[in-house]
N, C-alpha and C positions, 0 to 999 in steps of 0.2 A: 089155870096155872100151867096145864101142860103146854097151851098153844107161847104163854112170855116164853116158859125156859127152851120150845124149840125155837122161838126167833130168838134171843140170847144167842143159846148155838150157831144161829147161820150166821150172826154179825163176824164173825171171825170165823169161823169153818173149825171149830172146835168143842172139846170137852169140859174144860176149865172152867171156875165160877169168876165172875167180874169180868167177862169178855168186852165190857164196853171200855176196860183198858187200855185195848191195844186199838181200840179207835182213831185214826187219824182227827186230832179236831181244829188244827191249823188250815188255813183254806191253803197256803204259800206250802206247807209241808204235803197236802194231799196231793196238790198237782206235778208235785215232785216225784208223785209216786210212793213216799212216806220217805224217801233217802234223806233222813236229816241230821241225823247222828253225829254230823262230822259241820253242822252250822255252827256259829260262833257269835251271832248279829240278829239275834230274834230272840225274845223272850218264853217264848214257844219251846224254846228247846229244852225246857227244864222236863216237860213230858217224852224227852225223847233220849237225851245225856243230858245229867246235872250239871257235869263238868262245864258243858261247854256256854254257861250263865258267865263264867268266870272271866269274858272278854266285851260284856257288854258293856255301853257306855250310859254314865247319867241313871235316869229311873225309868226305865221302860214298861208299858203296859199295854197289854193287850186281848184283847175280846174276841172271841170267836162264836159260830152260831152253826150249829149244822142239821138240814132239815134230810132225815133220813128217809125209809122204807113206810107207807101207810103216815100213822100217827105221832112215829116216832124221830123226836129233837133232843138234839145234843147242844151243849152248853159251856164254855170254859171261860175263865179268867185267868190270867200271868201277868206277875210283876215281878222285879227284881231292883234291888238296891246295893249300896257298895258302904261299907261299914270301916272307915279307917283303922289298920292297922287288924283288922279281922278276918277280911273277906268279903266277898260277895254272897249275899243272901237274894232267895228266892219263895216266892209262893203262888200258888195255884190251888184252881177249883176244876172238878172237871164232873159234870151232871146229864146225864140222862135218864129221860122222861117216858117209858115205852105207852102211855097215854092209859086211857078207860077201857076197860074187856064188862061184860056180861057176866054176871054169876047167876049160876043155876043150879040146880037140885039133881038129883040122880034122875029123873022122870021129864027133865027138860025144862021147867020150871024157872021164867026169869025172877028172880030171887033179890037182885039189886045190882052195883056196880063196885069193882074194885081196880085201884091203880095197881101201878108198880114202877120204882126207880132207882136211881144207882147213883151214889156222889162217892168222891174220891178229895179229899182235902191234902197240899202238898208242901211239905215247907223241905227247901232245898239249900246248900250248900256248895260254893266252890271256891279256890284260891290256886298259887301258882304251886308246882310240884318240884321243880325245874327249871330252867330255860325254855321256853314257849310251851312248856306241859304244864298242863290244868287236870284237877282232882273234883269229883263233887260228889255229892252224896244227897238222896232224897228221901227223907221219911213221910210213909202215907198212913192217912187213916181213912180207911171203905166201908162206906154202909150203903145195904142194900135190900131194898121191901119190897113184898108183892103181897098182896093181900094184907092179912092180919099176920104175914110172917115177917121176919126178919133176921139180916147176919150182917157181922162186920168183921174186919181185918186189921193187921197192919204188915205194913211192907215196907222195904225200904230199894231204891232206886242206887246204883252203883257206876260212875260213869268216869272215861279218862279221856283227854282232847289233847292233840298235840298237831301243833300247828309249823308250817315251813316257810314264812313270810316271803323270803325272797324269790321264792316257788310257786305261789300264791295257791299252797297245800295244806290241807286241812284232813287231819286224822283224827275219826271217832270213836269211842268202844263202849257201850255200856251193858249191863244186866238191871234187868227191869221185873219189878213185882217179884221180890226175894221175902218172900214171907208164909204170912199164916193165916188163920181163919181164927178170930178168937170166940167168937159164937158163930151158929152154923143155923140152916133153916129147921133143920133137922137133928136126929143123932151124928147124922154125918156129916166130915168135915170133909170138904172138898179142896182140890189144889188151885192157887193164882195162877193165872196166866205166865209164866217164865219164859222172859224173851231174852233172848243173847244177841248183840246184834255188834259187828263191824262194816265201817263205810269211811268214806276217803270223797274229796270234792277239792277238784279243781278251776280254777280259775283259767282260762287260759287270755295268754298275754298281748296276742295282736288286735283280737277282736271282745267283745262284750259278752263275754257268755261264760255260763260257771256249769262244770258237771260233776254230778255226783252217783255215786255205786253204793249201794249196801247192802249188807246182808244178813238179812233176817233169822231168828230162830233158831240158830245153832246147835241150840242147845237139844231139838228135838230129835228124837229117835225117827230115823230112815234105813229107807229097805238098803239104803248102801253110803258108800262115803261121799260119792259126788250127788249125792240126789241131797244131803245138808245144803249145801248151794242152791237150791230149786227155789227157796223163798229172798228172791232179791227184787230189788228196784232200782231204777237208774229216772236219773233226773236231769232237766235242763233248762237255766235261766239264761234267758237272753233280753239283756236291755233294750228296749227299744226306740228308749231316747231317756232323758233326767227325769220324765216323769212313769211315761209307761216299761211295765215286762211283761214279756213273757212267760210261760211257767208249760212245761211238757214234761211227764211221767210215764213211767209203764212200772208195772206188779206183776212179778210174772207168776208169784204162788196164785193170785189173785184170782189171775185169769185161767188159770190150770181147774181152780177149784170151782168155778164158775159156769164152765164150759158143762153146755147140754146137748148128750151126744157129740157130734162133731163140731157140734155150732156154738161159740162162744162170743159171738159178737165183736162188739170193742171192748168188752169185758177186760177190766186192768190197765186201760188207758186212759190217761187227766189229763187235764188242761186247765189250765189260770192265766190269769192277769191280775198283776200289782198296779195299782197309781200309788201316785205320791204326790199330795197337795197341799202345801202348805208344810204343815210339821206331822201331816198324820197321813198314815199308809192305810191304804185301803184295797182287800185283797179279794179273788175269787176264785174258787177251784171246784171243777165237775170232775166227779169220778163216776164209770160206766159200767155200771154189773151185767152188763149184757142184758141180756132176755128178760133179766130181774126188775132192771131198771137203772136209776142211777141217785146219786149223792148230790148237793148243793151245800156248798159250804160260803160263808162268807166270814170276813174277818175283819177288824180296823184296831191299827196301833199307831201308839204315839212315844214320845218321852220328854219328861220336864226334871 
């Protein structure tokens, strides 16, 4: 049990229980560096702002798959629908697998085997607030088992998107994982993951390429006011014809936390490519832990 809850902790470089949260599990959103706060055109983003489900078109759905560290795979599902006279409605799955460990006896004793994994189920919310301002809202329920234990939550997701069309500007804001532990592994109850996050993504108008800023975590205590800034990411799609993109990222809390001694490798740096064939997009995105290793994500969406 102690070797899951130290890899838990390294997934995010954190204390928090349900760290598989704040996972990237978009392959289009990792290569971004995670800057997605501020997308409007993916169904993906109900994990990132609820609000910004409120601009999608039609029934969009999408599947992501991502082969992590050693044994362990991550898993999601996203759809989203439009309800006349209601709003936009959303839902999501989001699953990780930390695989089979060993169990043993005080004396060394292989004893048998036990799993451990984390599901997160998501039904989300958004409609117009204003003039190109969108609202949304995410309610979750988290269960999470390692051996013969188990705990679960609920949380809820808080997001606003406000968009500049003739700017081709896109404004994101959400708070993520606002909640509680409603049973615990133990007598103790631990804290969710609290992510604050603002980002902004521009399109720009001569040539094919969209960039985006955000920034992470806000909400966390730092040794000063500008080191709150230190967890950002910036991102960059560039088309590279109707069918193929590009996709270039950097993390820079990522690669800060990463770094071994002075040696941090490409640590915090992604890379993707989108196609687009037919009616279904098909995506890829490698993230680079340095020394550690790295991430493979794959993704494919569609809408009918």
């Amino acid at each position: 049990m102690v070797i899951i809850i130290s890899i838990v902790s390294n997934l995010s470089y954190s204390q928090n229980t349900y760290e598989f949260l704040k996972l990237d599990m978009s392959a289009r959103a990792a290569a971004l560096g995670g800057s997605f706060v501020a997308n409007n055109d993916d169904p993906d983003v109900i994990f990132y702002n609820p609000a910004g489900i409120s601009m999608l078109e039609n029934n969009p759905v999408s599947f992501s798959f991502v082969k992590h560290l050693m044994d362990i795979n991550l898993a999601s599902v996203s759809f989203s629908t439009e309800f006349e006279d209601l709003g936009r409605f959303g839902a999501a799955i989001k699953y990780i697998n930390y695989g089979n460990f060993d169990e043993a006896d005080e004396f060394g004793n292989r004893t048998g085997e036990f799993g451990a994994g984390e599901l997160a189920l998501v039904v989300g919310y958004s409609n117009l607030l204003d003039a190109n301002f969108y609202y949304g809202a995410n309610v979750k329920f988290i269960y999470s088992s390692i051996a013969d234990r188990s705990s679960n939550a609920i949380a809820a997701d808080l997001g606003l998107h406000y968009t500049i069309p003739e700017q081709f500007i896109n404004i994101g804001f959400s708070i993520l994982n606002l909640g509680s532990q409603i049973s615990s592994y133990y007598s103790l109850k631990e804290e969710l993951p609290l992510d604050v996050t603002i980002g902004i993504s521009k399109k720009l108008e001569k040539i094919p390429v969209r960039l985006s800023l955000d920034f992470h975590r806000l909400n966390q205590d730092r040794e000063s006011f500008t080191q709150r800034f230190k967890a950002f990411s910036v991102g960059t799609e560039i088309n590279l014809s109707k069918v193929l993109t590009l996709r270039l990222g950097y993390d820079n809390e990522r690669r800060s936390d990463l770094k071994i001694g002075t040696t941090a490798g490409i640590a915090g740096f992604n890379i993707g490519l989108g196609a687009k064939i037919s009616e279904y997009n098909f995506n890829y995105g490698y993230s680079s832990l340095g020394l550690v290793g790295a991430l493979h994500r794959v993704g494919i969406s569609t809408s009918f």
